[in-house]
Z-matrix of the N, CA and C atoms (Angstrom, degrees):
N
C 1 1.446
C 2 1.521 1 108.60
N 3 1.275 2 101.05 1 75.80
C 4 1.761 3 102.95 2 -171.31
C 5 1.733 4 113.70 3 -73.49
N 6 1.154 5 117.98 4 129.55
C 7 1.397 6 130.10 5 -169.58
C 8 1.453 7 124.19 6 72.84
N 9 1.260 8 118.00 7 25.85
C 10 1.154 9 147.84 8 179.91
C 11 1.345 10 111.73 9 -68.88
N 12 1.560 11 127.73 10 115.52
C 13 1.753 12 100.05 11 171.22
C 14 1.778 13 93.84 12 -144.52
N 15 1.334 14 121.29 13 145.77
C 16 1.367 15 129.73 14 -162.42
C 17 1.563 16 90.28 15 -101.56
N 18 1.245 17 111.78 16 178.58
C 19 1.582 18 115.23 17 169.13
C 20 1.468 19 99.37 18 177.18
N 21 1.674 20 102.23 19 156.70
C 22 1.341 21 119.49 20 175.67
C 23 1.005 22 121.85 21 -151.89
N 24 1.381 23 132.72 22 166.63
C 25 1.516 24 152.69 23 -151.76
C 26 1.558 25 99.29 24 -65.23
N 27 1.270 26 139.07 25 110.67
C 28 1.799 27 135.65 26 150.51
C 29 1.430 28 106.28 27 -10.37
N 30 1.642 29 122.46 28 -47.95
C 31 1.683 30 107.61 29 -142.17
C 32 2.157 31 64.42 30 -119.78
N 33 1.494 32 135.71 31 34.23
C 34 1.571 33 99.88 32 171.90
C 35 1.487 34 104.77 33 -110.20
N 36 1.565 35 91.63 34 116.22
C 37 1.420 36 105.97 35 158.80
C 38 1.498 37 119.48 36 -138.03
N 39 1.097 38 113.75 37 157.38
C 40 1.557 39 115.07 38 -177.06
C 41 1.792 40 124.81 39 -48.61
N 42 1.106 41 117.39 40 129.07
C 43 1.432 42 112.01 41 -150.59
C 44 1.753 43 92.19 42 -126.95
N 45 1.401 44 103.26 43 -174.01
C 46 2.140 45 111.92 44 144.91
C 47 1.416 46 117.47 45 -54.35
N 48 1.327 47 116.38 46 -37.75
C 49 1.370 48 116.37 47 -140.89
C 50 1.908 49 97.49 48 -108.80
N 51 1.509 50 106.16 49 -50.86
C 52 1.347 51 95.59 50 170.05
C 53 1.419 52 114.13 51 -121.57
N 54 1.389 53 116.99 52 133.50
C 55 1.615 54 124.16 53 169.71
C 56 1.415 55 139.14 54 -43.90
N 57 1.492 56 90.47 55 -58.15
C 58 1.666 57 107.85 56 162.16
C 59 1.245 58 113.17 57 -113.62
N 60 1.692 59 112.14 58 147.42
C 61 1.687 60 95.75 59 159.43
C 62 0.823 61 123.53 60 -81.95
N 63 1.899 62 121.64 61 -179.06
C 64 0.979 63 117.67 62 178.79
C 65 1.354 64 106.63 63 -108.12
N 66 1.969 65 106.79 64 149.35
C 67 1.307 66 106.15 65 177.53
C 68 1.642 67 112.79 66 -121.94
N 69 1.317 68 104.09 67 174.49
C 70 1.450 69 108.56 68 177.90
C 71 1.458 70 109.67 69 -118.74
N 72 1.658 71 127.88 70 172.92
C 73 1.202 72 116.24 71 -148.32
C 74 1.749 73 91.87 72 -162.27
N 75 1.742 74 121.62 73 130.25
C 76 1.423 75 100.45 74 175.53
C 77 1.166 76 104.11 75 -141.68
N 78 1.336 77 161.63 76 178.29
C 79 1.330 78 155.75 77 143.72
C 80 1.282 79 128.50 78 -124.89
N 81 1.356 80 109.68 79 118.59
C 82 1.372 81 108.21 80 -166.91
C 83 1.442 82 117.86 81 42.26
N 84 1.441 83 138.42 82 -148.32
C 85 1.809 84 125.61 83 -171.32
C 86 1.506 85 108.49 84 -92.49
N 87 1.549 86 101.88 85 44.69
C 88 1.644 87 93.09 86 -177.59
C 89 1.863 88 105.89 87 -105.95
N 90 1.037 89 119.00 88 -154.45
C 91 1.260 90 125.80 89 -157.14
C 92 1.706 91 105.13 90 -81.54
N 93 1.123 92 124.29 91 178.04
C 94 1.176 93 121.83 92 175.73
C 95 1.519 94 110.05 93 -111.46
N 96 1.050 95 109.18 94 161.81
C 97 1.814 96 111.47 95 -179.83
C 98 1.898 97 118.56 96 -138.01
N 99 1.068 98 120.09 97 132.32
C 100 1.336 99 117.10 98 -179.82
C 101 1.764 100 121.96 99 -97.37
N 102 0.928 101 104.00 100 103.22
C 103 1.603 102 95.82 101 -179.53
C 104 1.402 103 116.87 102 -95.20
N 105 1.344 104 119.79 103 137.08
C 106 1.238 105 134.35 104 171.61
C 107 1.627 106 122.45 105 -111.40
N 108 1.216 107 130.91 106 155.84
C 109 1.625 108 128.09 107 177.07
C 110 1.911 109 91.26 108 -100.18
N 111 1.226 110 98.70 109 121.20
C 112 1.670 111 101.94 110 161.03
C 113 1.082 112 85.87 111 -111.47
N 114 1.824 113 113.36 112 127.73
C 115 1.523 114 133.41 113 143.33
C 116 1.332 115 128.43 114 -41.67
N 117 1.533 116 115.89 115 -36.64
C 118 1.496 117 124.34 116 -163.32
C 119 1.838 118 97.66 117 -60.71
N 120 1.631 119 106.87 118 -48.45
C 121 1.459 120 106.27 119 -165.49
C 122 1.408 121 107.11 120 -100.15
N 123 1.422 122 106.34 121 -16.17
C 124 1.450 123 99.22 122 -178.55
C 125 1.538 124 119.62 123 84.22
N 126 1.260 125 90.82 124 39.15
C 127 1.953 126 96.82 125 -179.70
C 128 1.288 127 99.18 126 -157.00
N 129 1.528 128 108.23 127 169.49
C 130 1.649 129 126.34 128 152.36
C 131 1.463 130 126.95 129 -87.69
N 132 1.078 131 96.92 130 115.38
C 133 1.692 132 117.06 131 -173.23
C 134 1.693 133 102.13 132 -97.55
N 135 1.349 134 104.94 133 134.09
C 136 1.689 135 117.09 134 179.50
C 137 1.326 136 105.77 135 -113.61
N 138 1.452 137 114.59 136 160.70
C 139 1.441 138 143.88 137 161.83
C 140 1.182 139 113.34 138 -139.44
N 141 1.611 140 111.88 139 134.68
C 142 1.404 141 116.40 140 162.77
C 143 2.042 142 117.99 141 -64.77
N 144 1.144 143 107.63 142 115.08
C 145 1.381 144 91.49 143 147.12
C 146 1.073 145 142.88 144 -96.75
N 147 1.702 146 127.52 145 162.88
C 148 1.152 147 136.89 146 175.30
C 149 1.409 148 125.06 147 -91.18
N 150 1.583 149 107.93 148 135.23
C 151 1.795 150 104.89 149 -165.95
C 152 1.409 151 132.14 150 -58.39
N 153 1.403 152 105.03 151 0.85
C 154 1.861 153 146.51 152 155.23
C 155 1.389 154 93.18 153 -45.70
N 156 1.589 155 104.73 154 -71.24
C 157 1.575 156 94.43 155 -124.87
C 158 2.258 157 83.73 156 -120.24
N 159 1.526 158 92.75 157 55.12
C 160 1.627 159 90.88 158 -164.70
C 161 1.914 160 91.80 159 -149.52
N 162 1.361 161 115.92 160 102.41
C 163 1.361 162 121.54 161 170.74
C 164 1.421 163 105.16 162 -110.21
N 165 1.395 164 99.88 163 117.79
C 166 1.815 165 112.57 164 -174.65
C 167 1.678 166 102.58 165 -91.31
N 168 1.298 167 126.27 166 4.90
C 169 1.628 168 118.91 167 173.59
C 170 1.182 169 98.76 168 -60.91
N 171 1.302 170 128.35 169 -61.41
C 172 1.645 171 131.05 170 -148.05
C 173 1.609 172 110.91 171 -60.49
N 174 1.081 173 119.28 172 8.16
C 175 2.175 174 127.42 173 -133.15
C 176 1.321 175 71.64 174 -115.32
N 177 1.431 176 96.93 175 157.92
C 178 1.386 177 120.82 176 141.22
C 179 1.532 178 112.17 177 -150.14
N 180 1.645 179 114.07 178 145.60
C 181 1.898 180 99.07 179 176.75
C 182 1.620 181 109.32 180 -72.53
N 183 1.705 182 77.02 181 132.55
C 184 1.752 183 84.30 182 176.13
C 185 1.534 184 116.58 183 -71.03
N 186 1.035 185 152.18 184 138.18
C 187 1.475 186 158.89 185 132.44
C 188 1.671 187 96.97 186 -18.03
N 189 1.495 188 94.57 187 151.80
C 190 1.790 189 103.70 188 -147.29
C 191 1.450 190 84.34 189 -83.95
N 192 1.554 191 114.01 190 -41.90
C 193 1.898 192 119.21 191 -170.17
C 194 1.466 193 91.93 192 -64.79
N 195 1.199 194 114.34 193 -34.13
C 196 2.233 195 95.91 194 -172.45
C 197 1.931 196 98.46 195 -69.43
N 198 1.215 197 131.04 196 7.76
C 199 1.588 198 116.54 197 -178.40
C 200 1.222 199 105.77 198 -90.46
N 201 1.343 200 125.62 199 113.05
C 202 1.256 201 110.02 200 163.73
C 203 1.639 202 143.94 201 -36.54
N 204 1.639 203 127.32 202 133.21
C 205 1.464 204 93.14 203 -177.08
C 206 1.193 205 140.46 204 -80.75
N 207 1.264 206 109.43 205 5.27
C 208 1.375 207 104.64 206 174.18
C 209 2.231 208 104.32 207 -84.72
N 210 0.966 209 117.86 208 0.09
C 211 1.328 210 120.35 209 -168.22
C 212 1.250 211 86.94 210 -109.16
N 213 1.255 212 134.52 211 -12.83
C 214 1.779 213 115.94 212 -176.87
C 215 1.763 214 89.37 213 -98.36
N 216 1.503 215 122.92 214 -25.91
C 217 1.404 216 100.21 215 167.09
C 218 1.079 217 139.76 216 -67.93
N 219 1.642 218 102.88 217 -21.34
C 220 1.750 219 127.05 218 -178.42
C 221 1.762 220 87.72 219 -61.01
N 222 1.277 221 120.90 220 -60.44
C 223 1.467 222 123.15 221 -139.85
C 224 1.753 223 96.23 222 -79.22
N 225 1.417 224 118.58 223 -16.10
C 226 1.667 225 115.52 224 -172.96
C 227 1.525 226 84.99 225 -86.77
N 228 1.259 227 132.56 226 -44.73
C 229 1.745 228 126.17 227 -175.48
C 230 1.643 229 114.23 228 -54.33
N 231 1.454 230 110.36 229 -40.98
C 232 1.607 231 115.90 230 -177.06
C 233 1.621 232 93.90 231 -73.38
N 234 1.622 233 128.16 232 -69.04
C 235 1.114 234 121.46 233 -142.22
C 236 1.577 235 94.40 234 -89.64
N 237 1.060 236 125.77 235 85.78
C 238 1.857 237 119.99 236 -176.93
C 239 1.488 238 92.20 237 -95.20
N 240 1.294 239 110.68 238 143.44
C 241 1.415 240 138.90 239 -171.93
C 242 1.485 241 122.30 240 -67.40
């Protein structure tokens, strides 16, 4: 996944309220994407965001071992080579 870089929230860590955090996802100068864990199905579900509604201060890149693995499989299925 060349030019690939994951990222997540400064303050996301596992809490009461949410399980996983949420991360963001970009490649090379393309769009950004938000992934979330829905429990109901048991996966990570994405959305594109818009450069509106997308503030990259709060981010930091996550370390490749902090991605969960089932979210590094989500992200090899979206970004296919």
């Amino acid at each position: 996944m060349n030019g690939l870089r994951v990222y997540t929230e400064v303050k996301s860590f596992p809490d009461s309220f949410c399980l996983y955090p949420t991360f963001y996802s970009r490649r090379a100068d393309g769009p950004y994407y938000r992934w979330r864990y829905e429990t109901e199905s048991q996966r990570w579900l994405f959305s594109r965001i818009g450069a509106h509604d997308f503030a990259s201060a709060g981010l930091v890149q996550a370390p490749w071992y902090g991605v969960p693995d089932a979210l590094k499989s989500s992200l090899s299925e979206h970004y296919v080579e």
